[in-house]
TIGU-291164 format. One line per field, with one value per residue (C-alpha): residue in one letter; x, y, z; chain. Coordinates in Angstrom, 3 decimals, always signed. Layout:
BEGIN
residu <- [a, ...]
xx <- [X, ...]
yy <- [Y, ...]
zz <- [Z, ...]
chaine <- [A, ...]
This chain:
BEGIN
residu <- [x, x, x, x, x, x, x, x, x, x, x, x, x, x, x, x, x, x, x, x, x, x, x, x, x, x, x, x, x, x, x, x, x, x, x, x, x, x, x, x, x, x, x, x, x, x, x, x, x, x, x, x, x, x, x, x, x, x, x, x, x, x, x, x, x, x, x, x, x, x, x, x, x, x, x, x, x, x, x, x, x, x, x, x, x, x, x, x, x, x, x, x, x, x, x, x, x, x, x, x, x, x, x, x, x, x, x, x, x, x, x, x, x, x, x, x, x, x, x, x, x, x, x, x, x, x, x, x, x, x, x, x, x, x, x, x, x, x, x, x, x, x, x, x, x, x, x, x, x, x, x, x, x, x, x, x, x, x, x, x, x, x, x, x, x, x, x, x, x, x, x, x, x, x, x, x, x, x, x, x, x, x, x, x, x, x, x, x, x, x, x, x, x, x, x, x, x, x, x, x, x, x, x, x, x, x, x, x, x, x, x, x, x, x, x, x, x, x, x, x, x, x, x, x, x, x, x, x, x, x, x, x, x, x, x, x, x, x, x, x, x, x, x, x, x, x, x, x, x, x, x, x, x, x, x, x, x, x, x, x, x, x, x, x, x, x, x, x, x, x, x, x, x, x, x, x, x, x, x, x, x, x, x, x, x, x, x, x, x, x, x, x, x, x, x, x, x, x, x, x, x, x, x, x, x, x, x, x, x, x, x, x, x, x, x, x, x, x, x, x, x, x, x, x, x, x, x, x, x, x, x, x, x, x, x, x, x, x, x, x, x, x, x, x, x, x, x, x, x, x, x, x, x, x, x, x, x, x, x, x, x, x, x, x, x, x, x, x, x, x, x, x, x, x, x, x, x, x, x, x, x, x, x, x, x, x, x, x, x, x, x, x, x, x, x, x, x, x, x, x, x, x, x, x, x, x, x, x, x, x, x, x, x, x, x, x, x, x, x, x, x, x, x, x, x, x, x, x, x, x, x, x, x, x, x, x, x, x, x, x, x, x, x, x, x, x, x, x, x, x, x, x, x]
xx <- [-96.938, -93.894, -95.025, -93.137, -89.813, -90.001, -90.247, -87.151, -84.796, -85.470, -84.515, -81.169, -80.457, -81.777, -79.506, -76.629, -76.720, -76.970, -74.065, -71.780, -69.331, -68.387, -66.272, -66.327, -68.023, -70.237, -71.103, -71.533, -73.923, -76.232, -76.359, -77.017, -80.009, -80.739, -80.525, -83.218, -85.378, -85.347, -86.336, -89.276, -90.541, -90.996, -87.933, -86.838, -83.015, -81.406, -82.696, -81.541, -78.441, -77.479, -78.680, -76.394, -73.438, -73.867, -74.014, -71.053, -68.438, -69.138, -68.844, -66.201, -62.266, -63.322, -62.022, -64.707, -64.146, -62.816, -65.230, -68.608, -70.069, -69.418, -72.355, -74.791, -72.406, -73.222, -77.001, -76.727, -74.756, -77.638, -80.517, -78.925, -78.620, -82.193, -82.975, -81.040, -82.533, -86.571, -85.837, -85.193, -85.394, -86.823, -89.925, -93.059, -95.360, -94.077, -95.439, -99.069, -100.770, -103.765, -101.399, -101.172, -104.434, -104.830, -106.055, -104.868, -105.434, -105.843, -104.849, -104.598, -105.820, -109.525, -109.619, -106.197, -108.134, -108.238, -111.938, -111.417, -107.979, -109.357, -111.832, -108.874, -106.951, -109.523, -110.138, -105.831, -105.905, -108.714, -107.241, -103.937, -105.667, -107.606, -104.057, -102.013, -104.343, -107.041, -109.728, -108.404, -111.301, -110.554, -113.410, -112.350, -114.613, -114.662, -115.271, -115.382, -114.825, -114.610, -117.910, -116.710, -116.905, -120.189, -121.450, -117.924, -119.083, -122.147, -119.334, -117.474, -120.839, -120.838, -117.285, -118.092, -120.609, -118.719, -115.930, -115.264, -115.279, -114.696, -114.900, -114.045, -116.652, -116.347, -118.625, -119.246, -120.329, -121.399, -120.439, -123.510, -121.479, -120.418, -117.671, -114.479, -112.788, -115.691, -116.965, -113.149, -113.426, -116.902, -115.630, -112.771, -115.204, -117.271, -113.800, -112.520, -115.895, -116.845, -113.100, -112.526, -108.912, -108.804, -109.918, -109.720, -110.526, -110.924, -110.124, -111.043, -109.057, -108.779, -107.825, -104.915, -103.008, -104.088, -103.484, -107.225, -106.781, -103.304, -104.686, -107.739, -105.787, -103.044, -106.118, -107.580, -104.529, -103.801, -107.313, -107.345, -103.297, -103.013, -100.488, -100.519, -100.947, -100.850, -100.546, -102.496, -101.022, -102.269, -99.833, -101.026, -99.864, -95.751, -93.438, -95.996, -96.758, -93.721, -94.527, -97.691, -95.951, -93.489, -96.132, -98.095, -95.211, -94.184, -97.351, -98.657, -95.943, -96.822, -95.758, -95.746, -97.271, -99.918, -99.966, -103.160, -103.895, -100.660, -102.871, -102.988, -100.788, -98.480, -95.175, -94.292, -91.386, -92.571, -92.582, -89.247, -88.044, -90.541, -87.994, -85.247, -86.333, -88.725, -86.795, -90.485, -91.202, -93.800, -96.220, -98.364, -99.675, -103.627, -104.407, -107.658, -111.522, -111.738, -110.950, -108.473, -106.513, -104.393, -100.390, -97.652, -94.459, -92.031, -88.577, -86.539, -89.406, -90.060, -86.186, -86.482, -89.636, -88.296, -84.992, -87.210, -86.707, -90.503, -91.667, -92.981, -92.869, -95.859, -97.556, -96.875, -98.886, -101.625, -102.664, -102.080, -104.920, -107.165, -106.860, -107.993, -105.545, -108.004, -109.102, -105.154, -104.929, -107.707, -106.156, -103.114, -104.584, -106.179, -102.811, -100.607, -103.773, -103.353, -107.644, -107.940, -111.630, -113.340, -115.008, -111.019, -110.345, -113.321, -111.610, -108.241, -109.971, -111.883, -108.634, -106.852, -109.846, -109.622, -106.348, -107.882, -106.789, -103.952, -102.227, -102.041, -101.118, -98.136, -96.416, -95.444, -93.497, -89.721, -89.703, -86.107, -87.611, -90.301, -93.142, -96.228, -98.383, -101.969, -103.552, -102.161, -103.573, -106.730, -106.865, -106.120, -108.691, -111.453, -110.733, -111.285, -114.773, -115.564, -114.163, -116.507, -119.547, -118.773, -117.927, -121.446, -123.027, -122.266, -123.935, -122.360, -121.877, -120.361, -118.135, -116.720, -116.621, -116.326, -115.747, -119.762, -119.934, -121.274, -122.033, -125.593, -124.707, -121.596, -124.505, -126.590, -123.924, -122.732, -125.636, -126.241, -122.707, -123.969, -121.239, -120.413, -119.317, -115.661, -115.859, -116.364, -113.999, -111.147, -112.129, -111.960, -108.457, -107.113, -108.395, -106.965, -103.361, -104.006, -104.750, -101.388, -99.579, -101.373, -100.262, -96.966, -97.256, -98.436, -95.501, -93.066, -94.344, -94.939, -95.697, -95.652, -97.940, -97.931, -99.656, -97.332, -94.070]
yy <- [+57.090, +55.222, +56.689, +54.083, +53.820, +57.926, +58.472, +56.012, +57.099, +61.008, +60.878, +58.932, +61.375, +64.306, +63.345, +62.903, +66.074, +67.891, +66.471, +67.012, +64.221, +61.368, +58.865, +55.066, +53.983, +56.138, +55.723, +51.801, +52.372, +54.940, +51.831, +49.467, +51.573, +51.987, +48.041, +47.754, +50.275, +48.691, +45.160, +46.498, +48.062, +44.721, +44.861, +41.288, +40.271, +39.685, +43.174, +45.403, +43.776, +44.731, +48.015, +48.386, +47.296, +49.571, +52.361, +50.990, +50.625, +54.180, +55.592, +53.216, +54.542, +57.010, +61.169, +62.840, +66.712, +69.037, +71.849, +69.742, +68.886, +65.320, +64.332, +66.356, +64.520, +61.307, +61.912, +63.327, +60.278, +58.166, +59.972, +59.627, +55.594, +55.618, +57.323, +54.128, +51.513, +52.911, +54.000, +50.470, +50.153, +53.625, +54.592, +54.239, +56.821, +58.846, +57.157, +56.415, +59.935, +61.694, +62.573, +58.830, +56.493, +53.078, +50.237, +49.479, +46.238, +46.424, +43.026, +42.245, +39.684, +40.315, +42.779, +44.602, +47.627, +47.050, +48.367, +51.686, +51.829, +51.439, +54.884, +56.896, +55.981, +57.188, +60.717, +60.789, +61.270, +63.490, +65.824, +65.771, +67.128, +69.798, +70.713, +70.665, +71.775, +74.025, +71.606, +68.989, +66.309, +62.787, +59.630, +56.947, +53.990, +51.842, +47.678, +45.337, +41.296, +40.308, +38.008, +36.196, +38.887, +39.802, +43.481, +44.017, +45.413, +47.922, +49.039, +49.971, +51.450, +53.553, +54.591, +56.090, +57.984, +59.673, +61.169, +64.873, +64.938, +68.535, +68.087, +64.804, +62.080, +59.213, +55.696, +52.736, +49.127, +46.095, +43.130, +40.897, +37.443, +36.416, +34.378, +36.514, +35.899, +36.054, +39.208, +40.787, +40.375, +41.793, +45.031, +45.396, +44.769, +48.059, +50.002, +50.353, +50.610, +53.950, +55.272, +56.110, +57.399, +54.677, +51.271, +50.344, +46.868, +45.713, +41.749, +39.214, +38.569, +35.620, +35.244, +33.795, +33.220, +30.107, +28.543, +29.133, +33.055, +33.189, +31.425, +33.539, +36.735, +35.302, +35.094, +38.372, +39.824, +38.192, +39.325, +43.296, +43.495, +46.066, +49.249, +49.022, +46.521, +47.309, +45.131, +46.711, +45.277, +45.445, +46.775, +45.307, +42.308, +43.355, +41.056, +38.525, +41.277, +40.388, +36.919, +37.910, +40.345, +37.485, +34.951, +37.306, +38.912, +34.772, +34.566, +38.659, +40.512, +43.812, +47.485, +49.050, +48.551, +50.493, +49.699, +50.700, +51.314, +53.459, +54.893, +51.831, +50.234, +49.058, +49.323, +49.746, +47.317, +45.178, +48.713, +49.421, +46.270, +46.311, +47.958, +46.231, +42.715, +42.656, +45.493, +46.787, +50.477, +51.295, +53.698, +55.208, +54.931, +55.074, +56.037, +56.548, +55.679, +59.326, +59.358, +61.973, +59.457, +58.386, +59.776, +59.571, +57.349, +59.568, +57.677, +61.873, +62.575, +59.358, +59.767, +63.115, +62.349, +58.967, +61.425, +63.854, +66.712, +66.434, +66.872, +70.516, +70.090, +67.345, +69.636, +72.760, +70.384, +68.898, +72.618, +73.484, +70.678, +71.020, +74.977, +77.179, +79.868, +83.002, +81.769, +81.046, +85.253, +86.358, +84.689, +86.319, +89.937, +90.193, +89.216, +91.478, +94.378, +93.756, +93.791, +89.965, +89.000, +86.151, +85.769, +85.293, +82.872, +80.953, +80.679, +80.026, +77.026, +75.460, +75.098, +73.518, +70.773, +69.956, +68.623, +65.730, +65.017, +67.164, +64.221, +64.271, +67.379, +67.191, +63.877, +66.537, +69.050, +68.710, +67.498, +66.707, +63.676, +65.994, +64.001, +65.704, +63.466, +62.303, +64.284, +67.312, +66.353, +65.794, +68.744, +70.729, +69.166, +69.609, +73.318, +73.460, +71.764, +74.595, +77.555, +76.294, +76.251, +79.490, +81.623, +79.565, +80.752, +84.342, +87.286, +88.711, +91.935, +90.246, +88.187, +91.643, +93.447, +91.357, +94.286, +94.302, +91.375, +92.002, +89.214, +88.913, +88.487, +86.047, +84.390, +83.925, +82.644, +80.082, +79.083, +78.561, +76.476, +74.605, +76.023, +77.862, +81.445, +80.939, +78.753, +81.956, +84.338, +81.585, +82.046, +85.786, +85.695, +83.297, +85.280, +89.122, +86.769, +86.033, +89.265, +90.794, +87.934, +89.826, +93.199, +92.169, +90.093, +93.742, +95.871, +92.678, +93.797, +91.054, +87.360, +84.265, +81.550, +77.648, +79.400, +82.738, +81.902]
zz <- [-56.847, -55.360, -51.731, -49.251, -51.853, -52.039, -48.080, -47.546, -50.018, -50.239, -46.598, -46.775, -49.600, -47.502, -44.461, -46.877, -48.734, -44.832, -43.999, -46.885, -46.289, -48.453, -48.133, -48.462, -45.536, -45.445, -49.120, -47.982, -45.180, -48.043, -50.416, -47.407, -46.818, -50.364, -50.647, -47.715, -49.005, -52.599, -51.145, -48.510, -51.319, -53.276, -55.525, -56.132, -55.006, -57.739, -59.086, -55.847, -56.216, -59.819, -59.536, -56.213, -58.255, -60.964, -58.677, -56.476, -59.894, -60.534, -57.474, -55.200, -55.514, -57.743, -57.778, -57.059, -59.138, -56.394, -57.408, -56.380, -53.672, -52.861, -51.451, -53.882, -56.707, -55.607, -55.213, -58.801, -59.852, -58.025, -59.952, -63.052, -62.592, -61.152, -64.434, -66.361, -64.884, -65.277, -68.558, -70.276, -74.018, -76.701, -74.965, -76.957, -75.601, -78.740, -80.978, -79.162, -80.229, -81.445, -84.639, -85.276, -85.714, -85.272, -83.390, -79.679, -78.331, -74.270, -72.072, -68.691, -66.182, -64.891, -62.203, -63.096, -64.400, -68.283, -68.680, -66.856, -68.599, -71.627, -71.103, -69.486, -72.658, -75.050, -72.590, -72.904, -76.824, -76.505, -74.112, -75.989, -79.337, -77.536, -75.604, -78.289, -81.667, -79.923, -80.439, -83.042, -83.710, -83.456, -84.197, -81.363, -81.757, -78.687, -77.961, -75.406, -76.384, -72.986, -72.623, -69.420, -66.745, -66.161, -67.230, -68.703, -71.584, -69.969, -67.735, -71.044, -72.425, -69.286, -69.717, -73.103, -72.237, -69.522, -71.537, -72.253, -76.044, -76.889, -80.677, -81.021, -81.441, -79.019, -80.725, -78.556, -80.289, -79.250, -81.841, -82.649, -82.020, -78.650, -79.409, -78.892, -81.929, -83.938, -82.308, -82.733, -86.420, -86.687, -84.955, -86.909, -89.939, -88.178, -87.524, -91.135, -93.083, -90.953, -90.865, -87.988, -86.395, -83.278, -81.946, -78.539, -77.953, -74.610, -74.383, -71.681, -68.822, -66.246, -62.833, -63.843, -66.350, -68.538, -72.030, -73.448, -72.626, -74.364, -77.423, -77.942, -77.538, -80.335, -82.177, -81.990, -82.123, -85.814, -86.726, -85.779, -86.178, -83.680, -83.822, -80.124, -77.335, -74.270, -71.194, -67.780, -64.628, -61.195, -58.889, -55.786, -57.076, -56.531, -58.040, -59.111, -62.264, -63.829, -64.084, -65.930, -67.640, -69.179, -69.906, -72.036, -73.853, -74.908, -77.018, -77.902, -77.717, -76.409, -77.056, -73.216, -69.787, -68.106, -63.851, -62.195, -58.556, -57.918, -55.476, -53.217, -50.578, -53.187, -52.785, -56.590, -56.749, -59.934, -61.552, -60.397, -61.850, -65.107, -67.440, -66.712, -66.015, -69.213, -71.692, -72.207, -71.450, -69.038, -70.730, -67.861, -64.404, -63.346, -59.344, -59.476, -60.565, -62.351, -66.466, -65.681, -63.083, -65.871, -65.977, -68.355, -66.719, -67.171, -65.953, -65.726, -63.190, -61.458, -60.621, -59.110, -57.093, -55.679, -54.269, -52.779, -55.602, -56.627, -60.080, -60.663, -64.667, -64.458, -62.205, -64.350, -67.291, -65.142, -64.302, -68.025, -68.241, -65.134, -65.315, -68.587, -69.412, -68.754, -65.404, -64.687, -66.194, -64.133, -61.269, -62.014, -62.769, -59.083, -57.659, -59.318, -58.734, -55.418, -56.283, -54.785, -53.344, -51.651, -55.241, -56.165, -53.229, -54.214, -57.726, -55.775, -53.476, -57.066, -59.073, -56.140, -55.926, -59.257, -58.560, -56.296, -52.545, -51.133, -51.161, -54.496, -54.693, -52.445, -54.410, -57.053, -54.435, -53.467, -49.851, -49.258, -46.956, -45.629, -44.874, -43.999, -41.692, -43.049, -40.022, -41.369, -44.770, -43.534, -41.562, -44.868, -46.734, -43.567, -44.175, -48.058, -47.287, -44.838, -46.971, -49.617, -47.519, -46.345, -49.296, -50.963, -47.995, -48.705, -51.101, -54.201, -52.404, -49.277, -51.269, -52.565, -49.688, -46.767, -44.588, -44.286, -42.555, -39.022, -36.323, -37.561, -41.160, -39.907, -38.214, -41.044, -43.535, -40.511, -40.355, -44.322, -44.254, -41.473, -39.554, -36.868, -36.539, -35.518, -39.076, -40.466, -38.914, -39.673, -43.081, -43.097, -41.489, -44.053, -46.676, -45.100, -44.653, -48.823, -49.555, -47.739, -49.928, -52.911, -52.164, -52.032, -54.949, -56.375, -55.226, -56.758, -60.496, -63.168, -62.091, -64.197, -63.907, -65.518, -68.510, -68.839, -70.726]
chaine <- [A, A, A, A, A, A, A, A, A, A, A, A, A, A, A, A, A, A, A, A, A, A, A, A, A, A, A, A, A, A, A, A, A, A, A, A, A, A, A, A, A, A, A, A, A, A, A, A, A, A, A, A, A, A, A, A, A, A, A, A, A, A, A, A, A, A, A, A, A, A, A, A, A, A, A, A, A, A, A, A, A, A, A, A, A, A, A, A, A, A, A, A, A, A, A, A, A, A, A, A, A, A, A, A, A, A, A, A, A, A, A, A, A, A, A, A, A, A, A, A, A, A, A, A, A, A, A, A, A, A, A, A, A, A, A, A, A, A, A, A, A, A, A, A, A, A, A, A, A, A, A, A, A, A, A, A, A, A, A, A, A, A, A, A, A, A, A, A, A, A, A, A, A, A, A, A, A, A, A, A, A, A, A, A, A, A, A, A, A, A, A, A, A, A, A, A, A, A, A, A, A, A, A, A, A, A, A, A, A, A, A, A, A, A, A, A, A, A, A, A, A, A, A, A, A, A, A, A, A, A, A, A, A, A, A, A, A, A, A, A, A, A, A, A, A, A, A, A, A, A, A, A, A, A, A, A, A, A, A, A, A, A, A, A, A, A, A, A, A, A, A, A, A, A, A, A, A, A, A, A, A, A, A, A, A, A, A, A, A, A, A, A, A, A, A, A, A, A, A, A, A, A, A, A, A, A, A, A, A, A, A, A, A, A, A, A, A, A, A, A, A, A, A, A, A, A, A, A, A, A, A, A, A, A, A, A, A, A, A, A, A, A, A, A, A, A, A, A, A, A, A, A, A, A, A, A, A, A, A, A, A, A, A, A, A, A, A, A, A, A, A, A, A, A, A, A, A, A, A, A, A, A, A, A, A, A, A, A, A, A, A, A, A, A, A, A, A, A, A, A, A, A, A, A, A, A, A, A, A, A, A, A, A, A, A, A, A, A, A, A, A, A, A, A, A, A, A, A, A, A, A, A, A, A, A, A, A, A, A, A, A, A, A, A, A, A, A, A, A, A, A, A, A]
């Protein structure tokens, strides 16, 4: 998320706190660059230009504290503007919980995402009451009145089927009548008699904006009298969104955004510029296909990540979600042991994966302007693959004591992994160079992990 605006500005901020020296110039030539950065990345003008001025009134012939740093004041002063201008108007992500039912209405031009958003929603509320209640049941009743894309609403069928319910009970239904309004009516009809705790209804979308989409949604939107709507926008389509964004807020005023394929080239300008331009907050981010691809926007963080400080809180929680406390324990309990196997490793290598790409991975780290190259990347994810194979390849006893594993046995699980034996032996010494970290890890006494408070 924000890749390309991250990359430029951590490293003017990077160079800046390096060379701890402030003055006016060279406070002029940081905004310059922060100016440039802002409009590559698809900020409009007039946008770049207030946010520059802001930041310029603070900071211009002012006395900066003698006891800080100047340089690490102004990148402070910098974040906490950044934070300002993303943060718009009282965020509404509060309210939109599994403690509070009701219906959401979901809009969006065709192709921005709505469908999928719509799924990753429902998987969002159900995650959050298994988090956050040890298993909490909520009924979410799902519904698709979009008749003019083909197979919109078997893709929503699909959707259903594929989320992780826990406890919770997860009802898709298709309305009898194929006339929008008509069909929005019948399913809110369906909603109330069987009492259920949400409604997501998925509307129809256009290419483009046009009068006869506007009206109909004014029209559903009287009918199921939402406690939400949200707007999904495409980010690929930079400061064009806003547009959109204003055009549908003139007739159905919604609650929050939602933009969708932060995982593309986008440069995430229109996002930049969302909140202030529009006053409206926006709610989350999807970058991915997967249910789980769905993250809160979180202005504090998106702030620290743009500078280059990373965001290790919203990794902390994704692991609290992708990771169950006793493997995070057992995990833990080898390490401190100094008792860590490949059958540990193997554990090690899985949790990591469930993460996604590296790549993904790396967005929530502090890289001071750091960038490590995609080669790199895709070296590191080249050797996950093969550590897999490998440590698949092996028996339970070699897995515990790899010691055992002479050239004939290294040839044999080579050859399982469809590998070679150096494959193997580079796996070995990665795993002896873990183990020394464990030892040590061992000596140190008590760890903490995202789970141990």
């Amino acid at each position: 998320m924000f890749d390309f605006l991250s990359q430029k500005i951590s490293t003017i901020f990077s160079n800046l706190v390096r060379s701890k020296n402030l003055n006016e110039n060279n406070i002029e030539d940081v905004l310059r660059k922060v100016s440039d950065a802002l409009i590559e990345s698809d900020v409009p003008y007039d946008v770049v230009q207030e946010f520059i001025n802001q930041i310029k009134t603070e900071v211009v012939g002012k006395q900066i504290p003698k006891k800080l740093n100047p340089a690490e004041y102004f990148t402070k002063l910098f974040h906490d503007k950044l934070v300002g201008f993303l943060s718009g108007q009282k965020d509404e992500l509060e309210n939109f919980s599994y403690k509070n039912s009701g219906i959401i209405l979901v809009m969006g031009l065709q192709g921005s995402g709505k469908t999928t958003t719509v799924g990753k929603l429902s998987q969002y509320l159900i995650d959050q009451a298994n988090t956050n209640t040890a298993g909490k049941k909520i009924r979410i009743m799902i519904a698709s009145v979009d008749y003019y894309r083909p197979a919109a609403i078997d893709q929503l069928e699909i959707l259903s089927q594929k989320i992780n319910r826990y406890q919770s009970e997860v009802l898709f239904y298709r309305a009898k009548s194929t006339d929008p309004v008509q069909a929005s009516q019948e399913i809110h009809n369906y909603f109330k008699n069987l009492n259920f705790d949400f409604l997501f209804l998925d509307t129809a979308g256009r290419l483009h904006i046009d009068n006869s989409m506007l009206q109909e949604l004014k029209n559903i939107n009287e009918i199921v009298k939402p406690q939400y709507k949200f707007l999904v926008l495409d980010s690929m389509t930079g400061q064009e969104s806003l547009n959109v964004a204003k055009s549908f807020n003139e007739i159905v005023p919604f609650s929050g955004a939602i933009l969708t394929k932060m995982d593309s080239e986008a440069r995430a300008g229109a996002s930049f510029a969302f909140r202030y331009v529009l006053k409206k907050p926006i709610l989350f981010v999807g970058s991915g296909e997967k249910l789980s691809d769905l993250e809160q926007f979180k202005p504090e963080r998106v702030a620290s990540r743009i500078i280059g400080m990373g965001d290790l809180q919203s990794f902390i929680e994704k692991a609290q979600t992708k990771i169950k406390e006793s493997e995070s324990d057992q995990l833990l309990k080898s390490l401190t042991q100094g008792k860590f196997t490949l059958n540990d490793f193997a554990a090690q290598i899985d949790m990591v994966s469930r993460f996604g790409s590296l790549s993904s991975l790396m967005k929530y780290m502090p890289m001071g302007g750091m960038k490590v190259s995609d080669s790199d990347l895709a070296k590191g994810e080249a050797e996950i693959k093969k550590f897999k194979a490998v440590i698949s390849s092996m028996t339970p006893k070699e897995r515990l004591n790899p010691g055992i594993l002479n050239n004939s046995r290294k040839q044999r699980v080579a050859n399982g992994a469809g590998l070679k034996v150096v494959d193997v032996d580079f796996l070995l010494k990665r795993f002896e160079q873990t183990q020394q970290f464990a030892k040590i890890f061992s000596r140190m006494g008590h760890l903490k992990g995202p789970f141990n408070k």
